[in-house]
C-alpha positions as MATLAB code, in Angstrom:
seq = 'XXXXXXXXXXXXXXXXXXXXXXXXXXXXXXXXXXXXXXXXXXXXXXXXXXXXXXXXXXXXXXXXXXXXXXXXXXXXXXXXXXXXXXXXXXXXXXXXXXXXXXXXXXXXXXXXXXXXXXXXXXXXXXXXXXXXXXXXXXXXXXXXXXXXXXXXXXXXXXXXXXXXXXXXXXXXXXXXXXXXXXXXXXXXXXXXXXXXXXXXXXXXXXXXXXXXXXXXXXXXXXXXXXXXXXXXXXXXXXXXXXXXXXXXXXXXXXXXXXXXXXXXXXXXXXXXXXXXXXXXXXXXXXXXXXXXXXXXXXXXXXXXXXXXXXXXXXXXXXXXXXXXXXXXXXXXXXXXXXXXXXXXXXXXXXXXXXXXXXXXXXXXXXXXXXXXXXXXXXXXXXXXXXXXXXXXXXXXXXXXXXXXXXXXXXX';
ca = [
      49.568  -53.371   14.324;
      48.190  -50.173   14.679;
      44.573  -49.312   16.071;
      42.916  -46.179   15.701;
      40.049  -44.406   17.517;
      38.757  -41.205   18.112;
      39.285  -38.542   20.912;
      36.215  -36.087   21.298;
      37.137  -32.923   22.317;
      34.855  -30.132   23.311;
      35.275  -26.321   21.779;
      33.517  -23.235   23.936;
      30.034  -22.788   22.355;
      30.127  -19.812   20.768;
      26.632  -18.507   19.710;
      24.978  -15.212   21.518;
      21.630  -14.174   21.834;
      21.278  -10.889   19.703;
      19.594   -8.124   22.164;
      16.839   -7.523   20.145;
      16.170  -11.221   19.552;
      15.959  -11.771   23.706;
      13.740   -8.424   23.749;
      11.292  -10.601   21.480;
      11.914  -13.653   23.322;
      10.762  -12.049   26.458;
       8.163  -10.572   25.210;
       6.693  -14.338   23.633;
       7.243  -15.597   27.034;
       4.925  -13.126   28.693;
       2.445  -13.673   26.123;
       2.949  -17.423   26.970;
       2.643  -17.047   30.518;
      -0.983  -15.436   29.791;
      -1.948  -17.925   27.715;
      -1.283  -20.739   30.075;
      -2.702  -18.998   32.949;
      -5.905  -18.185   30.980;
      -6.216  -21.832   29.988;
      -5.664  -23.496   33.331;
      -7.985  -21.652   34.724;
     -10.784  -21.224   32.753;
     -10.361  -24.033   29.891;
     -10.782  -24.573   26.422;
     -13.616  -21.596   26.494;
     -10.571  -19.400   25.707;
      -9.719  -21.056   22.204;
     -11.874  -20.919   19.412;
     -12.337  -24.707   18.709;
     -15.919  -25.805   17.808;
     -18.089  -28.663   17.486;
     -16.817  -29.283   14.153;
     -13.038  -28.319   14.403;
     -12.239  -29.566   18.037;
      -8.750  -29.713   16.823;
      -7.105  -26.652   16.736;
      -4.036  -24.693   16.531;
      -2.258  -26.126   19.365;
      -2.730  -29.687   18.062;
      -1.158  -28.467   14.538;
       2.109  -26.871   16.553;
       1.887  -30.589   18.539;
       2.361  -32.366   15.746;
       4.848  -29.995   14.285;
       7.372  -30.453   16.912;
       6.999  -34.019   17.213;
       7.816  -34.445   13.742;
      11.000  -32.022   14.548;
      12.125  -34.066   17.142;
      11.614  -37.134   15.134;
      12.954  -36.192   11.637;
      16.237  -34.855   13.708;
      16.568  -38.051   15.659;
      16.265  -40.363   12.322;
      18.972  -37.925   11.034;
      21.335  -38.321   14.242;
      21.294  -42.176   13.236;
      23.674  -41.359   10.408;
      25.910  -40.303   13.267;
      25.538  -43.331   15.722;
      24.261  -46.205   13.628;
      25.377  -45.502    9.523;
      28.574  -43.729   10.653;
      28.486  -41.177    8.375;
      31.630  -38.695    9.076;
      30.186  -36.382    6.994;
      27.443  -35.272    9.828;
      29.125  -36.070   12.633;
      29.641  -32.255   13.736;
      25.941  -32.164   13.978;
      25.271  -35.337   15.870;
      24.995  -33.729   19.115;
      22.306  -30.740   17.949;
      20.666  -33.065   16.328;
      19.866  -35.232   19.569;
      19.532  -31.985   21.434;
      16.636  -30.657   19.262;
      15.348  -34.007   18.959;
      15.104  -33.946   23.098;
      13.989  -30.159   23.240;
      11.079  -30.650   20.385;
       9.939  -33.424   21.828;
       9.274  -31.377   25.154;
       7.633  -28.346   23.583;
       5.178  -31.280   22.272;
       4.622  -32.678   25.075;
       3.580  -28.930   26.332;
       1.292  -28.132   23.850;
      -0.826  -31.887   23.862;
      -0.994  -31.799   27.790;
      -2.243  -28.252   27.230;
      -4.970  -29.007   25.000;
      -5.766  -32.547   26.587;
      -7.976  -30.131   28.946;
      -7.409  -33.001   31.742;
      -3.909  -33.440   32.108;
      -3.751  -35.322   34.714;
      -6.250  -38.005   33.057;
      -3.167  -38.905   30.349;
      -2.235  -41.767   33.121;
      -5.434  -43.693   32.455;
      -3.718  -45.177   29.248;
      -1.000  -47.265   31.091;
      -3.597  -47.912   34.021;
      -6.335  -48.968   31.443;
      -4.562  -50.225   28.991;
      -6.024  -50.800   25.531;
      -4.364  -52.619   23.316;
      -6.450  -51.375   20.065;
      -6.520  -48.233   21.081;
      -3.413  -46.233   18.819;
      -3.048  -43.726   21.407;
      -2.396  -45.850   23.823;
       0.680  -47.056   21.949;
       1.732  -43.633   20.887;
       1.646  -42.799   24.370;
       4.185  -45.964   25.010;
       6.135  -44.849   22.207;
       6.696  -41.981   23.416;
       8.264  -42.816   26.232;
      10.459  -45.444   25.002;
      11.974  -42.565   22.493;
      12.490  -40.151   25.231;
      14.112  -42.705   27.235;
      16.061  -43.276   24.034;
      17.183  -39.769   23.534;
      18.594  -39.457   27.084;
      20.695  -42.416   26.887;
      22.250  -41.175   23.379;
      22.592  -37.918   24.681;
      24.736  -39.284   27.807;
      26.495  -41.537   25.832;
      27.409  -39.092   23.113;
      28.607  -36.522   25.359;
      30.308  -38.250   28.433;
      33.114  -38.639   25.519;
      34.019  -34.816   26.089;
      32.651  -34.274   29.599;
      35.298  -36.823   30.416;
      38.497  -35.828   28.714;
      40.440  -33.330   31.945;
      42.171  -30.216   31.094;
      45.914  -31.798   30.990;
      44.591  -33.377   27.084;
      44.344  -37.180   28.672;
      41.196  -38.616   26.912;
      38.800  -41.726   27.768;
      40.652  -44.948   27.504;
      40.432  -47.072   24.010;
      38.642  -49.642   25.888;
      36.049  -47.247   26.834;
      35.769  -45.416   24.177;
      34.959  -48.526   21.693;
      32.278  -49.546   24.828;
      30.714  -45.820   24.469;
      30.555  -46.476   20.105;
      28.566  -49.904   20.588;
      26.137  -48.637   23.173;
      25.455  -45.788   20.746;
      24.854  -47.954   17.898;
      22.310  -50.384   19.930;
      20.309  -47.201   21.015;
      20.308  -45.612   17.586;
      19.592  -48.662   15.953;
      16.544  -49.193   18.597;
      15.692  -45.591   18.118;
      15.013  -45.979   14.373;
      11.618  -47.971   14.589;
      10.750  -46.303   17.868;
      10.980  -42.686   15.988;
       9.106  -43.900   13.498;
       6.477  -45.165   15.705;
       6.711  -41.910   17.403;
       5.333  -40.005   13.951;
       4.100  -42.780   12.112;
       1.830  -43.402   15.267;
       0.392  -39.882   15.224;
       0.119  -39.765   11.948;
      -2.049  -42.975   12.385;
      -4.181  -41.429   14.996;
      -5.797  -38.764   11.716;
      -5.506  -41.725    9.349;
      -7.933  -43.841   11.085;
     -10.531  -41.266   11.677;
     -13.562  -42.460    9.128;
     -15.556  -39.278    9.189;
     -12.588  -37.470    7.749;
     -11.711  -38.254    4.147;
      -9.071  -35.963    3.732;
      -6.874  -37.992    6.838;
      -8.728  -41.608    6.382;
      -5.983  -44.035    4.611;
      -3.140  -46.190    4.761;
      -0.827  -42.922    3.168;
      -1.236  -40.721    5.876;
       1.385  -41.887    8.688;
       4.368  -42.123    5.881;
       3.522  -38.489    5.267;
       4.432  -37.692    8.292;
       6.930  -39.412    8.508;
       8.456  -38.091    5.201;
       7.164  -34.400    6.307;
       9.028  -34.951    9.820;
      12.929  -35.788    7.786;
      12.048  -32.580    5.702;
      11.225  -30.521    8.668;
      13.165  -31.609   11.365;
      16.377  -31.975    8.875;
      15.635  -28.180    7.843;
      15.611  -27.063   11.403;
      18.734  -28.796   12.329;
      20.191  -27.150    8.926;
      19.685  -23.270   10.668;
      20.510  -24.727   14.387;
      23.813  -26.407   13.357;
      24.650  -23.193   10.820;
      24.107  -20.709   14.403;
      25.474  -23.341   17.019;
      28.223  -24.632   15.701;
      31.578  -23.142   15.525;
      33.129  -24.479   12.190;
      35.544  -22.975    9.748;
      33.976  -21.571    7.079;
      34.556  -24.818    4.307;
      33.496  -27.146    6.500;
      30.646  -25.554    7.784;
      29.116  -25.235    3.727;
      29.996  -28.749    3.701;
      27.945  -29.990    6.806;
      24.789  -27.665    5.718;
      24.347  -28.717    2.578;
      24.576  -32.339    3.133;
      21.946  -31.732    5.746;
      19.869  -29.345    3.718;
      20.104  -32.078    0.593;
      18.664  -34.570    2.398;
      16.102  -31.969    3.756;
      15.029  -30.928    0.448;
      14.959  -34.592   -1.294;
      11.986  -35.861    1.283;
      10.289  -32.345    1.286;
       9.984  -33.090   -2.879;
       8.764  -36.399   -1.715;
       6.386  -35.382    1.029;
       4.846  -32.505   -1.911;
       4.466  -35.853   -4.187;
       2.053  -37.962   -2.230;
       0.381  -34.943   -0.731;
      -0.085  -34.092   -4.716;
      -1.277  -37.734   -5.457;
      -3.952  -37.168   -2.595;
      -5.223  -33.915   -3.881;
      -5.795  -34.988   -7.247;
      -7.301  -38.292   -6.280;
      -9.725  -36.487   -4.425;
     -10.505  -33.764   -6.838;
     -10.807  -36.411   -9.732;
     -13.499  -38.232   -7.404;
     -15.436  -35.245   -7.121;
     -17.369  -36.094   -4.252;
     -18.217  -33.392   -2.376;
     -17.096  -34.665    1.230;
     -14.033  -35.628   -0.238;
     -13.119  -32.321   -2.131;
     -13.936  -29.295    0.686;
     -11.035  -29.454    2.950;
      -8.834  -29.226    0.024;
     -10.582  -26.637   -1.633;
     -11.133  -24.821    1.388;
      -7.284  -25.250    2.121;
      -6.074  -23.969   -1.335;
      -9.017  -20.957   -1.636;
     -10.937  -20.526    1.623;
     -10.418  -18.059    4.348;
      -6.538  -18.829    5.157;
      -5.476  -19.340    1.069;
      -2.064  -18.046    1.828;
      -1.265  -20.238    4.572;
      -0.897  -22.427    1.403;
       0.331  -20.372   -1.552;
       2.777  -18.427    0.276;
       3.488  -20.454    3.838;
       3.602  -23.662    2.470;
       4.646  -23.632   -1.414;
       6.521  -20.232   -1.970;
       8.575  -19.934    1.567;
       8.685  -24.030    2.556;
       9.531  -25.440   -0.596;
      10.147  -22.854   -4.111;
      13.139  -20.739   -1.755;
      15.056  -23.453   -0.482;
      14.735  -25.609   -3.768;
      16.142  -22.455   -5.342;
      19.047  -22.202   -2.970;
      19.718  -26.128   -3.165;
      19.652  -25.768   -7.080;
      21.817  -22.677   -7.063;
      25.523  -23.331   -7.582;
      26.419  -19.710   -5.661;
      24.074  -19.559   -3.164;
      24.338  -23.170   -1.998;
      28.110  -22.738   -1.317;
      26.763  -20.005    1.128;
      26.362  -20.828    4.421;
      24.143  -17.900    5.344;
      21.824  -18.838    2.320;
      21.730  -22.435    3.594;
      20.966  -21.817    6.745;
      18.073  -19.346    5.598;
      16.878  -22.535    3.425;
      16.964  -24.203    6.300;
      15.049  -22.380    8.387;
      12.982  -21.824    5.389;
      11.886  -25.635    5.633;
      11.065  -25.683    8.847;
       8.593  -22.875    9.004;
       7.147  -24.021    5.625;
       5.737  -27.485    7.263;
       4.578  -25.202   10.056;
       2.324  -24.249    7.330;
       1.504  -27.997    5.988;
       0.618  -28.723    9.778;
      -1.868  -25.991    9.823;
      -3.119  -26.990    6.232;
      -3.919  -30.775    7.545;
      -5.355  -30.323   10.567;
      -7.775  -27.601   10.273;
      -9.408  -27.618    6.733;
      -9.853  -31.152    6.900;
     -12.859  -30.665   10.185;
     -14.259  -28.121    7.595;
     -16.564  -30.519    6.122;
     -19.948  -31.263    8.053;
     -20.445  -34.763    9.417;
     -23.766  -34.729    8.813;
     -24.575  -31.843    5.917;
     -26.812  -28.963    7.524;
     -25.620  -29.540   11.169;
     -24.143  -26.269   11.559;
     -27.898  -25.082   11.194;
     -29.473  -26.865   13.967;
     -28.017  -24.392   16.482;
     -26.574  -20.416   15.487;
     -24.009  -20.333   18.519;
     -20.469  -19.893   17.294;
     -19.509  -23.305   19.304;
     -21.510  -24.643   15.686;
     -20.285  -22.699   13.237;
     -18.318  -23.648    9.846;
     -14.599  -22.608    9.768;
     -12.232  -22.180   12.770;
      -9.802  -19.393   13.428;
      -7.613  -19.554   16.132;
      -8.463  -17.010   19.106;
      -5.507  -14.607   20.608;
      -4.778  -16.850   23.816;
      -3.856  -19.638   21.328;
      -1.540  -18.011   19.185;
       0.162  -16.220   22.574;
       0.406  -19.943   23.707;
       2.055  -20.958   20.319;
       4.147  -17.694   20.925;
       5.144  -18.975   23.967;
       5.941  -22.045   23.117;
       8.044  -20.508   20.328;
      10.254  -18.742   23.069;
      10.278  -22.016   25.601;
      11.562  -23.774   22.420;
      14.369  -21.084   22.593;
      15.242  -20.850   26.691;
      16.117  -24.597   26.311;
      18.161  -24.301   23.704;
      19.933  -21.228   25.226;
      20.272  -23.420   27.729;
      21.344  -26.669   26.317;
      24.515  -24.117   24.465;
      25.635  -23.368   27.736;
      25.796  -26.330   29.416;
      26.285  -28.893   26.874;
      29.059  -29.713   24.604;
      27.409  -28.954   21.344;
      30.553  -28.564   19.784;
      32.631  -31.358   18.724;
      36.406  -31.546   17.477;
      37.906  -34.865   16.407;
      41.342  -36.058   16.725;
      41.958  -39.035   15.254;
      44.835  -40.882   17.108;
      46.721  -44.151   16.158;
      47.868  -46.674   19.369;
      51.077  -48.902   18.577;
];
């Protein structure tokens, strides 16, 4: 009887840093190195957040990256749980971005919590009602989670010595079911993960355009689409594939990508023309103001023409989808399009007044209508942009991104 299992085996990662793409790097992290020191040292006076939009930019770019993180975790489970050979080449960036997202999250919500150090009064006071307080569980159940894949997943190749002698069956089959059991626990915690901070804007009363049951399954949906778009360009730039198999592994990826971003535009259409059919004022501003107010083509060109009409055009074009360049570029394309949906949800929704004519009862700016981010916060989201890169520089270096299979067969 013959038994067969696989052999990981790790190939040199091969990707370089472009000089001119490390001279911008560099730069970003300056810029982000401003931007925290302003903060930390004389608050949120340097952002541009008011009475009525208290939620800026940085919370949009929080919520961006967790739903990175997430979306590429749920996709890593076709790896570990579904065993889906068809990904597995991509299982280990997708756990890596999935780790590496979730960090640059993490930096941006302590950031803007203003009090840092006050996030430990949710375990110490713990509130059982209070959906924070299980986000802020959730989260570290998933990160826990990630690590354990990610040493799982690897020690496989970290493992095998230079004379070609691998990890014993035995192990090996161990290493497999421990996977499985942490993917399969990861699925519902991911979801929490988004689904949870998708529930923190869904429960908010005051705000129509977030209140209802919807609102955590769009992100959700959003975070596949997103984080399955980044991991699209990452694998495409990371991974050193021949040439067939590398337009294989994209598009499967990208597919996917693209079916829940067509989903995601769905029920965010089915909102908007709820709303607009309603006609009630309260309901209709942030939508309006999202679609024609002051930041229109964060929607028309962000959003619709770069995050979802190019790559729908590459996934429906025969040539161009057998292209790995043009994949990857849809990819990427994805990604920074719900960049633009984050922006669109969180800040034209505070538009509308709580209580109509407030913004009149005092003329400082802190009361004004409208938000628009101030220079420290976009060098912060700059920075954050080029931390998001140093740890993936890293992570190429000294992980084993890059996986070979060899199938052998045991007498």
């Amino acid at each position: 009887m013959k038994n067969t299992f696989i052999i990981h085996t790790m190939r040199s990662n091969t990707f370089k840093m472009p000089k001119w793409g490390l001279a911008i790097v560099i730069l970003f992290s300056v810029l982000g190195l401003i931007a925290v020191y302003q903060t930390l040292t004389k608050g949120h006076i340097v952002t541009n957040a008011t009475q009525g939009t208290p939620w800026g930019l940085w919370v949009a770019t929080y919520i961006y990256f967790i739903g990175l993180s997430a979306g590429s975790f749920l996709l890593s489970s076709l790896v570990y749980v579904f065993k889906l050979r068809q990904f597995e080449a991509a299982g280990h960036v997708a756990l890596t971005q999935a780790f590496i997202c979730m960090v640059i999250a993490g930096f941006f919500i302590i950031i803007d919590l203003g009090h840092p150090l006050r996030m430990v009064n949710i375990l110490l006071s713990w509130n059982p009602s209070s959906v924070m307080a299980w986000m802020g569980l959730f989260y570290a159940l998933y990160l826990t989670v990630i690590v354990l894949e990610m040493r799982f997943s690897m020690s496989n190749l970290f493992l095998k010595n230079n004379a070609g002698h691998g990890e014993s069956e035995e192990k090996l089959k161990r290493n497999h079911r421990i996977l499985f059991l942490l993917g399969l626990i990861g699925i519902p915690i991911a979801l929490g993960v988004h689904g949870g901070v998708g529930t923190i804007f869904a429960v908010a009363k005051a705000r129509p355009a977030w209140f209802g049951g919807l609102f955590p399954v769009v992100f959700i949906v959003s975070a596949v689409a997103s984080g399955g778009g980044l991991l699209t360009f990452l694998s495409g730039i990371l991974l050193d594939l021949k040439e067939r198999a590398m337009v294989r592994l994209l598009r499967n990826i990208l597919f996917i990508s693209v079916g829940f971003l067509l989903f995601d535009y769905f029920m965010l259409m089915a909102e908007m023309l709820t709303a607009f059919y309603g006609g009630i004022e309260h309901d209709i501003v942030g939508w309006r103001e999202m679609m024609f107010g002051k930041y229109w083509y964060t929607f028309w060109f962000l959003q619709l023409g770069v995050g979802i009409a190019f790559p729908v055009f590459v996934a429906t074009n025969q040539r161009l989808s057998n292209t790995a360049k043009w994949l990857k570029l849809a990819g990427l394309a994805i990604a920074v399009g719900i960049y633009g949906t984050r922006l669109n949800i969180v800040m034209p929704a505070q538009y509308a007044e709580l209580i109509e004519g407030i913004h009149e009862a005092n003329h400082h700016f802190r009361f004004a209508l409208g938000y628009g981010p101030s220079a420290i916060e976009v060098f912060l989201v700059l920075g954050g942009v080029a931390l998001f890169v140093w740890l993936f520089l890293l992570a190429n270096k000294f992980l084993p991104l890059n996986v070979e299979q060899e199938v052998e067969t045991l007498n």
